[in-house]
N, CA, C and O atoms as CSV, one atom per row, in Angstrom:
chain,resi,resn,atom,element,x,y,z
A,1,UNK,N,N,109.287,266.089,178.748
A,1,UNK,CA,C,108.994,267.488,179.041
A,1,UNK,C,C,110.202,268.105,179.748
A,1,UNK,O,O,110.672,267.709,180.815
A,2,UNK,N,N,110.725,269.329,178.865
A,2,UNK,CA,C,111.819,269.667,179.842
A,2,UNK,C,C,111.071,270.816,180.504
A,2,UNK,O,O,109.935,271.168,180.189
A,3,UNK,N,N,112.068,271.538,181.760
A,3,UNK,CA,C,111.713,272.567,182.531
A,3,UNK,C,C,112.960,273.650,181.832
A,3,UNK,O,O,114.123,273.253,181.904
A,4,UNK,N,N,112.723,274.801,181.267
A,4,UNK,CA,C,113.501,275.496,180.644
A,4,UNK,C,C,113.283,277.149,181.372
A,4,UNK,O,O,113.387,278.174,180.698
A,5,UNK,N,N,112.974,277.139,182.829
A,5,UNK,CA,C,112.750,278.109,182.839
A,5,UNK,C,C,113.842,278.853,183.657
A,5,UNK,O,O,114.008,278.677,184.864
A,6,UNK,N,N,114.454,279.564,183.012
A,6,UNK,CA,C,115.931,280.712,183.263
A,6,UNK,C,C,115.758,281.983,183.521
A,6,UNK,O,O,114.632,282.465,183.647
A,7,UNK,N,N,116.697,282.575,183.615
A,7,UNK,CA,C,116.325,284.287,183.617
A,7,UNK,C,C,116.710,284.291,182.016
A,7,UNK,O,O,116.131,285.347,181.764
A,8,UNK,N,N,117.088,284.014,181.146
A,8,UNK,CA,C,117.020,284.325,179.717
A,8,UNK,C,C,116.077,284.286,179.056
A,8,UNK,O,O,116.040,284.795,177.935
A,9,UNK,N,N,114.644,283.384,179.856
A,9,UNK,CA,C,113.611,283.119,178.919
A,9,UNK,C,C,113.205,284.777,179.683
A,9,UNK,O,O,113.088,285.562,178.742
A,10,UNK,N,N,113.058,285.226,180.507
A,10,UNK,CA,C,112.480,286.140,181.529
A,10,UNK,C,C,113.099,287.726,180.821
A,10,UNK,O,O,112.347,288.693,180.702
A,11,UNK,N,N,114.256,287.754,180.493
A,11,UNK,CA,C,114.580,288.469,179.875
A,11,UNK,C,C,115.262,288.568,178.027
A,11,UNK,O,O,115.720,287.702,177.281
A,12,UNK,N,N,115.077,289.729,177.899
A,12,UNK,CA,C,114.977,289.798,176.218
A,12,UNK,C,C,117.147,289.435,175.864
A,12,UNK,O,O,117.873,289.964,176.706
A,13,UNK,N,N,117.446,289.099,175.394
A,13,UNK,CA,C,118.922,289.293,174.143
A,13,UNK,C,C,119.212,290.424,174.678
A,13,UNK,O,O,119.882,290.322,175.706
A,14,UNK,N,N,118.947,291.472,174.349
A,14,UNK,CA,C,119.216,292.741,174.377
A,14,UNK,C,C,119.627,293.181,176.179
A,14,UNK,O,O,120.705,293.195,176.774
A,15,UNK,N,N,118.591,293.415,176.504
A,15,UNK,CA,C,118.293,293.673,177.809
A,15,UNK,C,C,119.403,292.809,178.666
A,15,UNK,O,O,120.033,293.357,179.571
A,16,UNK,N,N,119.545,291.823,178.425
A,16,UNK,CA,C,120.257,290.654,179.665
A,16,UNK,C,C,121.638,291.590,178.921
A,16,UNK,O,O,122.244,292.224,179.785
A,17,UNK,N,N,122.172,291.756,177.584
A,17,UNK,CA,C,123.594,292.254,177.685
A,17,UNK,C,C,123.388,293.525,178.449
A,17,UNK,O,O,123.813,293.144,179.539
A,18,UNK,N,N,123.001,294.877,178.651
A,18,UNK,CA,C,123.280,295.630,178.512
A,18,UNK,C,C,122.928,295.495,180.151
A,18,UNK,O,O,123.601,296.325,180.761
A,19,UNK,N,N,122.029,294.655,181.098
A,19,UNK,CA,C,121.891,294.223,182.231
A,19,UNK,C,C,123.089,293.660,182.588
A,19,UNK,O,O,123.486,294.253,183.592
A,20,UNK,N,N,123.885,292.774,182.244
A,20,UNK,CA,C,125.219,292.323,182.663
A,20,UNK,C,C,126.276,293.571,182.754
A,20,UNK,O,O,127.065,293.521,183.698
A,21,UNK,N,N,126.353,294.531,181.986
A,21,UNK,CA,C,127.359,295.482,181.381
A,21,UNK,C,C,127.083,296.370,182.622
A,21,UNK,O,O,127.890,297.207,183.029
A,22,UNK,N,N,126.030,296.153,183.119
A,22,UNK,CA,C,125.405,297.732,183.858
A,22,UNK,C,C,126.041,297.228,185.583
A,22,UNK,O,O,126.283,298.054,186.463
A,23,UNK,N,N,126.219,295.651,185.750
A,23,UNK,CA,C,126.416,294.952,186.724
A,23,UNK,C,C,128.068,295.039,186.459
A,23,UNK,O,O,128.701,295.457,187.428
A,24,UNK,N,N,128.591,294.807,185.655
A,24,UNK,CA,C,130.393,294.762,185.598
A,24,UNK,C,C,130.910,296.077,185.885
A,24,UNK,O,O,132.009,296.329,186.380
A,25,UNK,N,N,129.838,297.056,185.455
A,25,UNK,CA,C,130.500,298.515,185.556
A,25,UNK,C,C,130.699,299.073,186.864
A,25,UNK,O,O,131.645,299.694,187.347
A,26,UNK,N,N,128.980,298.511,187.579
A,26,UNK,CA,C,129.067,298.731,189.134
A,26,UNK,C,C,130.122,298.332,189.661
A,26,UNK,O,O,130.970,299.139,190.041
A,27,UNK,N,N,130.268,297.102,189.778
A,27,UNK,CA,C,131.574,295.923,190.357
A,27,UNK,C,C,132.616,297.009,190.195
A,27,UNK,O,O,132.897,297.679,191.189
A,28,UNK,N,N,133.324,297.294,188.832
A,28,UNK,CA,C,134.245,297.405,188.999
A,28,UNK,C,C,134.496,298.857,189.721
A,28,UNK,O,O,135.413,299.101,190.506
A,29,UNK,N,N,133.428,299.810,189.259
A,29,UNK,CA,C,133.704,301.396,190.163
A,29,UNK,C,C,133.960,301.095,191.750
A,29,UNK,O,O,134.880,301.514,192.453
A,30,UNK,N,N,132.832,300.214,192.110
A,30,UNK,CA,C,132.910,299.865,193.777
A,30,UNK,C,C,134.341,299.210,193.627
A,30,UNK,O,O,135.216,300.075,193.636
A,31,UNK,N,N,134.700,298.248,193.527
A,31,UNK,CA,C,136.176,298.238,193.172
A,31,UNK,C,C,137.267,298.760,193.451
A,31,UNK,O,O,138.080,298.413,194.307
A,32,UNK,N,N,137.315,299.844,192.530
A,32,UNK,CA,C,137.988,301.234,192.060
A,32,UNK,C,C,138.164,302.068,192.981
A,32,UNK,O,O,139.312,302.452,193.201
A,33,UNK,N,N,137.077,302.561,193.752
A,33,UNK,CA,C,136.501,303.230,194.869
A,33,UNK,C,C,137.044,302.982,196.381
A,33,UNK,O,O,137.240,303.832,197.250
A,34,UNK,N,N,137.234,301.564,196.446
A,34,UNK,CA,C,137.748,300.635,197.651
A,34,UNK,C,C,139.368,300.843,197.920
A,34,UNK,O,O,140.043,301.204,198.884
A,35,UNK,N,N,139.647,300.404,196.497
A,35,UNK,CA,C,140.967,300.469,196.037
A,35,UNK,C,C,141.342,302.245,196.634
A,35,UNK,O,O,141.807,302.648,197.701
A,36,UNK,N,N,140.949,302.878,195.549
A,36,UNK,CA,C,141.032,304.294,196.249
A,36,UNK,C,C,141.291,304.518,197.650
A,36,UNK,O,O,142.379,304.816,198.145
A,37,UNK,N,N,140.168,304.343,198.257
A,37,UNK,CA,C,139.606,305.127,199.384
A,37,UNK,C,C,140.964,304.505,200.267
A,37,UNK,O,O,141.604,305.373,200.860
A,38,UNK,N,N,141.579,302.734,200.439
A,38,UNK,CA,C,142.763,302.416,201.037
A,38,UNK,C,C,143.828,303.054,200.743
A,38,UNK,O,O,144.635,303.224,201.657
A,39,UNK,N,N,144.136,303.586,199.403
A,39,UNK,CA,C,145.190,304.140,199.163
A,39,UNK,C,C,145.129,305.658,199.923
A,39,UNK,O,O,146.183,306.030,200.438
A,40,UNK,N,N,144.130,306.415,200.005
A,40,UNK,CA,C,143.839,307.331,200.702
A,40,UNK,C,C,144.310,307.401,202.165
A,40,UNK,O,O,144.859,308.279,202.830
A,41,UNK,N,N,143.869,306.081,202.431
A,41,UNK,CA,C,143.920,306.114,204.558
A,41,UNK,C,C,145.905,305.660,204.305
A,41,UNK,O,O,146.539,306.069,205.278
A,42,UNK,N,N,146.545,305.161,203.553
A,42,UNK,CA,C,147.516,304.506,203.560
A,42,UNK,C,C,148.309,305.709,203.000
A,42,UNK,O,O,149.354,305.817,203.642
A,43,UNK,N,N,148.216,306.490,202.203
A,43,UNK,CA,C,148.630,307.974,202.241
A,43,UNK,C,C,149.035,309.096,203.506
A,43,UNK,O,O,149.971,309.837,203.805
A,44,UNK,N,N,147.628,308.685,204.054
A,44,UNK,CA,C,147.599,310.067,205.415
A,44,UNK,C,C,148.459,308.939,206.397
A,44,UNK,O,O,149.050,309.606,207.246
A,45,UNK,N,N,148.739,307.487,206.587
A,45,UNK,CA,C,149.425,307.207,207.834
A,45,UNK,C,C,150.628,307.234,207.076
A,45,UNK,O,O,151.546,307.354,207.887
A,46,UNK,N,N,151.082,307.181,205.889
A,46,UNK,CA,C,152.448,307.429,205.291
A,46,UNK,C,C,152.857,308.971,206.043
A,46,UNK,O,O,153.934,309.140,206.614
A,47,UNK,N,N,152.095,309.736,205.959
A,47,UNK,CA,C,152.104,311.403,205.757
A,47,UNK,C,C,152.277,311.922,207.148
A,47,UNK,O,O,152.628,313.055,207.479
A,48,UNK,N,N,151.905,310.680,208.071
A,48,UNK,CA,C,151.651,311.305,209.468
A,48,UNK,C,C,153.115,310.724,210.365
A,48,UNK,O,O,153.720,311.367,211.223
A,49,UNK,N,N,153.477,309.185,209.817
A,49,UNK,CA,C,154.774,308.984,210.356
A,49,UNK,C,C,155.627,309.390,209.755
A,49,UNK,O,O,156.716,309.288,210.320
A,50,UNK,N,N,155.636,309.995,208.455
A,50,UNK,CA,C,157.247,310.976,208.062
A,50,UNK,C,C,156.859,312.190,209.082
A,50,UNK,O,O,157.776,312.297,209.896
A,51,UNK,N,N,156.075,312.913,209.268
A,51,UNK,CA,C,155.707,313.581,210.211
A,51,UNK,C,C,156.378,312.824,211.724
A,51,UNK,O,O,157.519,312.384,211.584
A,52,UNK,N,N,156.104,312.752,212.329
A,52,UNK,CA,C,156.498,311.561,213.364
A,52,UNK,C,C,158.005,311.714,213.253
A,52,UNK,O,O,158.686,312.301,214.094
A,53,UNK,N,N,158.505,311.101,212.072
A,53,UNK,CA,C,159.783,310.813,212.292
A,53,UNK,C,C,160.668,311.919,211.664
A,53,UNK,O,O,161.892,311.914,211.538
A,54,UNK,N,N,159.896,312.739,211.349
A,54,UNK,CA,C,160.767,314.445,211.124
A,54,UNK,C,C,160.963,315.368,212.451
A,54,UNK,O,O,161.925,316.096,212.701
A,55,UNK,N,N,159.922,315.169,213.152
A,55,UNK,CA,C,159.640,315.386,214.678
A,55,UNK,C,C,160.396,314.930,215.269
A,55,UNK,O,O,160.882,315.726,216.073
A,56,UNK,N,N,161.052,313.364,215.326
A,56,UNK,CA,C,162.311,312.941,215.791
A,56,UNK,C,C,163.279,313.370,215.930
A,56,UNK,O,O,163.933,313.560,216.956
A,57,UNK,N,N,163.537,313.628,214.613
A,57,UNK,CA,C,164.720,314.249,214.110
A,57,UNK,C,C,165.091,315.558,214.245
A,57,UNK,O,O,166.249,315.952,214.379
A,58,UNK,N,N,163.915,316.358,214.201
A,58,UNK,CA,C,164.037,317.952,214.979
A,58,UNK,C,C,164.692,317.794,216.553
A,58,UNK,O,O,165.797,318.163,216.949
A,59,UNK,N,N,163.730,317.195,217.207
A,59,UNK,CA,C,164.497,316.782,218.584
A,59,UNK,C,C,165.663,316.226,218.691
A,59,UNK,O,O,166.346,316.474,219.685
A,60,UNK,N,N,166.127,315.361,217.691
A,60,UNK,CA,C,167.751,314.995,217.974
A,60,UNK,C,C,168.736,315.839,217.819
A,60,UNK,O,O,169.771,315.829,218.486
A,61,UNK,N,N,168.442,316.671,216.860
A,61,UNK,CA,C,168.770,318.216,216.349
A,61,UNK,C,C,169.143,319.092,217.777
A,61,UNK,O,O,170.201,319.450,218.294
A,62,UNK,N,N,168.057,319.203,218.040
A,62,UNK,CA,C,168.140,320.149,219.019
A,62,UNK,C,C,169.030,319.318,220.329
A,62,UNK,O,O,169.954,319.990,220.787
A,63,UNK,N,N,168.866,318.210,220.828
A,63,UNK,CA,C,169.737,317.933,221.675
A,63,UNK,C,C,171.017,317.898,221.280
A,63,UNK,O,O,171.852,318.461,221.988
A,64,UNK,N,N,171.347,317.352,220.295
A,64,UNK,CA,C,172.731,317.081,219.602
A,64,UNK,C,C,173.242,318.140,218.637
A,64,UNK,O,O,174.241,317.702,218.068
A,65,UNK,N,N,172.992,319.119,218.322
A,65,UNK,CA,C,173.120,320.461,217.337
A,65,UNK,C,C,174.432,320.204,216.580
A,65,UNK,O,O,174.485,320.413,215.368
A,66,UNK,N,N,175.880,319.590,217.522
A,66,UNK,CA,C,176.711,318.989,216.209
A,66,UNK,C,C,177.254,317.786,215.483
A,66,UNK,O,O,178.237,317.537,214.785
A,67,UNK,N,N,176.011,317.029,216.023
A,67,UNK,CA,C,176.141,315.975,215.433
A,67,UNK,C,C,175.694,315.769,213.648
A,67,UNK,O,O,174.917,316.479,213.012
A,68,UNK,N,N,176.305,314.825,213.260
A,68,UNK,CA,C,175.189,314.686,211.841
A,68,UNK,C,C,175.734,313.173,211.825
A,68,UNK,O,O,176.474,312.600,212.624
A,69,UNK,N,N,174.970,312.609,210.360
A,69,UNK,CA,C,174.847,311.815,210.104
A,69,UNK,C,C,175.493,311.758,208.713
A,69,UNK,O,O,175.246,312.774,208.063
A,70,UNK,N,N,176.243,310.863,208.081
A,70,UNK,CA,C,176.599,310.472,207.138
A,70,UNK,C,C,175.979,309.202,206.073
A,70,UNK,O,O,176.304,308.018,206.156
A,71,UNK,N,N,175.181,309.684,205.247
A,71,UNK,CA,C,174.418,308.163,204.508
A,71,UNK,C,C,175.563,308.000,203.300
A,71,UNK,O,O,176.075,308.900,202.634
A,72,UNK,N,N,175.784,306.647,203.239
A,72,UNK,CA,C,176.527,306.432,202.012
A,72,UNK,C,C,177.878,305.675,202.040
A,72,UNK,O,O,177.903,304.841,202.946
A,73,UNK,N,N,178.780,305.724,201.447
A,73,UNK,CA,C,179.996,305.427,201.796
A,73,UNK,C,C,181.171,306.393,202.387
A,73,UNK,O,O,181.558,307.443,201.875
A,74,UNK,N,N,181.513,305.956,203.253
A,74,UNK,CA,C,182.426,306.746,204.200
A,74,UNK,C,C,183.631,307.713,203.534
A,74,UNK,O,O,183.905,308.902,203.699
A,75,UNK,N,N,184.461,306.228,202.374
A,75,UNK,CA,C,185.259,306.869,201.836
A,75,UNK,C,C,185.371,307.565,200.041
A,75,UNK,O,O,186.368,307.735,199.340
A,76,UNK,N,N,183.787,307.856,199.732
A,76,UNK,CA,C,184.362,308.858,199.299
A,76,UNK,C,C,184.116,309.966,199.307
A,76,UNK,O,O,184.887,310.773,198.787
């Protein structure tokens, strides 16, 4: 005597695919959503220390008015 009792006997062919499909879709939006929502908070602290460090730079400005800075190579 076997014991055969699964959620496949419990549910129909049909039903269990379109039950799995309905479960991968969730997964992946929540997912998606997560993913998002970090890129969001990781945006605004990107957004807030160029802020920050433009603010710096206004103030060095203003103390130093003829100074500058040179990026690159010197000689050419």
């Amino acid at each position: 005597m076997k014991f055969r009792y699964g959620y496949r006997e419990f549910l129909p062919k049909k039903l269990n695919v379109t039950f799995l499909k309905v479960i991968l879709f969730l997964i992946f939006n929540l997912s998606y959503f997560c993913v998002f929502a970090q890129l969001k908070t990781q945006k605004q602290r990107f957004i807030t220390s160029n802020q920050k460090a433009l603010s710096m730079l206004d103030n060095i400005e203003l103390a130093y008015p003829f100074s500058f800075v040179v990026i690159g190579d010197p000689e050419a």
